[in-house]
N, C-alpha and C positions, 0 to 999 in steps of 0.2 A: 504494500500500500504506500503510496506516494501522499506526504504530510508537505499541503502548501505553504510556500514561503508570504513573508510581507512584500519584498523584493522578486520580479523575477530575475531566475539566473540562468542565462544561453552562454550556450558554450559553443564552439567550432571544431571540431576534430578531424584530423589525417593520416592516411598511410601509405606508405610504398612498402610494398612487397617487391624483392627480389624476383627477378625473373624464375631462377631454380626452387621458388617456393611457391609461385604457382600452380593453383588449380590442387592442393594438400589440402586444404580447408582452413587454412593458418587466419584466410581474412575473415571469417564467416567466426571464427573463436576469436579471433580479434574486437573486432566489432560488439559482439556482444560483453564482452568485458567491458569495452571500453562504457558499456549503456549501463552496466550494472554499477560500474563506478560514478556516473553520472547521476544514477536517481541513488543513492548510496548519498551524495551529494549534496541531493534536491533540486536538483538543477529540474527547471521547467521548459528549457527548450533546447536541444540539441540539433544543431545546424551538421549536416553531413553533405558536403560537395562532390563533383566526379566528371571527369571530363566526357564530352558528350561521344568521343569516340571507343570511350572506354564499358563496353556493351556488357560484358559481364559483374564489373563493378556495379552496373545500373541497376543491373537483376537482381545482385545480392540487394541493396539497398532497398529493393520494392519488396522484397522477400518479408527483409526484417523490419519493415518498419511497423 
């Protein structure tokens, strides 16, 4: 359960993966830590970017949000 702040708090986060760590799962367990650390937090809004040529990034991101 997520406990509102007075403040809200956005945050932006990024990653590169290595080419030879592609397609392991390394971003998909990434990611989610990175979200659990966030509402751990309280963060209220997590901004996640990705380049529009970057097709499989887009997927994980639609996946998990």
């Amino acid at each position: 359960m997520i406990t509102p702040v007075d403040e809200p708090l956005i945050v932006e986060f990024a990653y590169r993966l290595r080419r030879r760590a592609w397609g392991r799962g390394y971003d998909i367990e990434g990611v989610l830590r990175m979200i659990e650390i966030a509402r751990a937090a309280q963060v209220s809004t997590v901004i996640a970017t990705v380049m529009a040529v970057d097709v499989a990034s887009r997927r994980l991101m639609k996946r998990l949000a």
